[in-house]
Structures are given as structure tokens and as C-alpha cells.
N, C-alpha and C positions, 0 to 999 in steps of 0.2 A: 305668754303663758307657755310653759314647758308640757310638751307631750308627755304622756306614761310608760315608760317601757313595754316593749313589744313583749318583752322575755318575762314577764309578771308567772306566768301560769301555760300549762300547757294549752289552756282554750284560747290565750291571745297570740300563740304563738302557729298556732293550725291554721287561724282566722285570714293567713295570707296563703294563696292559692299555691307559688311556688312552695313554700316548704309544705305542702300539701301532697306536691308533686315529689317531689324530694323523698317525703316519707314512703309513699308508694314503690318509687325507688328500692329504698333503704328494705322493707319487706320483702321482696325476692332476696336478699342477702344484701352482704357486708358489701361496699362497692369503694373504690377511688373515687378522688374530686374531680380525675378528669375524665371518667367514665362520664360521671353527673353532669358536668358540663356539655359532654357531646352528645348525651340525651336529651336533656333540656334546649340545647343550643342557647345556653349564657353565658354570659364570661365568667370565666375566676373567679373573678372579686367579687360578682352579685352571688354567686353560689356559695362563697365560704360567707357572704355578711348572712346567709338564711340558716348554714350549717353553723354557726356562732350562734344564733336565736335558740335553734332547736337542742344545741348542746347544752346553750346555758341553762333550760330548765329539764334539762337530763333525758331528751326525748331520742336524743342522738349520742353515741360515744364515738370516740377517732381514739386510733393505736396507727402509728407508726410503724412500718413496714419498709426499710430502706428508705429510698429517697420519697415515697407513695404516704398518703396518709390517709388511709383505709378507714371510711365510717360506716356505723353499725346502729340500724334501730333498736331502741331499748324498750319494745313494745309495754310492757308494763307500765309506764309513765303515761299511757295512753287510757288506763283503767279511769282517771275519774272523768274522764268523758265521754267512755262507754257506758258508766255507771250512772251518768246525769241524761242520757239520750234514752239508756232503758226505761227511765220513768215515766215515756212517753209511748211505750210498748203495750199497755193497756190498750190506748187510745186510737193507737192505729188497727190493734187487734178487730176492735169495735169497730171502726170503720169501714175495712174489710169485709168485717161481716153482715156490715148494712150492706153493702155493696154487693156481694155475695146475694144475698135475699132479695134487693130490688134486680139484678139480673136474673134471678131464678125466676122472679113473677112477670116479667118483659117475656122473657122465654116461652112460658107457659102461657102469656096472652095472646105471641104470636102463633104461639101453636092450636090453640083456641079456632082464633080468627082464620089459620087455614084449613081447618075442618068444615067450617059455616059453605 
């Protein structure tokens, strides 16, 4: 049975922890591979097959710079997964805010019981 490509979509292609790290990277600015490398501490060749992933579904760009091949996140391609995690925004709102209220009333019980 053949696997699916990792490169399908930008949510299969997040789902692995280095180019996760990578992207965090790439957000302070444009950087070489062998900057990325010596941050991570991986070789080359694992760094450019995650910078291949991320480029393929356009989460990353590379331009050439002399002998350096300078990548750059393309934050925008990151929109439908901030758009699919907002829908979950309600939910923690709420949550929150139960949380919120059952700490208000622990507070106010202990403050209760040290008046007694």
C-alpha cells in the first residue's frame, strides 16, 4: 500500500514537528539552509527534504543569493489553518469563562471560610 503524500495540503505538511520548527524559524525572517541547519542541529539533507515539503505546498519560497539559497515564509498559505483552529474559538472562549467563574466562586468560598 503506498503512503499519501506528506505535501497534499498545508495541514499534512505542519503535522511533522521539524518543519514546524523550521517555520518558526522562517517567521523572524528570510534565513539560509545553513543557518537552519545549525539551529536545528540536522544535516542538509534532512533540512532541505522538510524545506521541499513546505515549498511544495507554497508555505516556503527559496531565491538564490550567490552561492546561499535563502528561504522565506510565505505566511499567508498558513491562512486555512488559522481559519479552521478559529472555529474552535468560541469554545475555548467558553471555557475560559467557566473557569474564570468556578475560580471566582473557590475564591469567594475561601474567603467566606476565613472570616468564620
Amino acid at each position: 500500500m503506498s503512503r499519501s503524500p506528506t505535501t497534499a495540503d498545508a495541514f499534512n505538511a505542519v503535522a511533522e514537528q521539524r518543519r514546524r520548527q523550521i517555520l518558526d524559524l522562517l517567521a523572524k525572517g528570510e534565513q539560509p539552509v545553513n543557518d537552519i541547519v545549525a539551529t536545528l542541529g540536522l544535516t542538509q539533507p534532512q533540512i532541505s527534504k522538510h524545506l521541499r515539503v513546505l515549498r511544495e505546498v507554497g508555505l516556503v519560497s527559496v531565491r538564490g543569493a550567490g552561492q546561499q539559497r535563502l528561504y522565506k515564509l510565505n505566511a499567508e498559505k498558513l491562512k486555512p489553518i488559522h481559519d479552521w483552529v478559529k472555529t474552535f474559538e468560541q469554545f475555548w472562549n467558553e471555557s475560559f469563562d467557566r473557569l474564570d467563574e468556578y475560580l471566582k466562586e473557590l475564591q469567594k468560598e475561601k474567603t467566606d471560610d476565613s472570616k468564620k
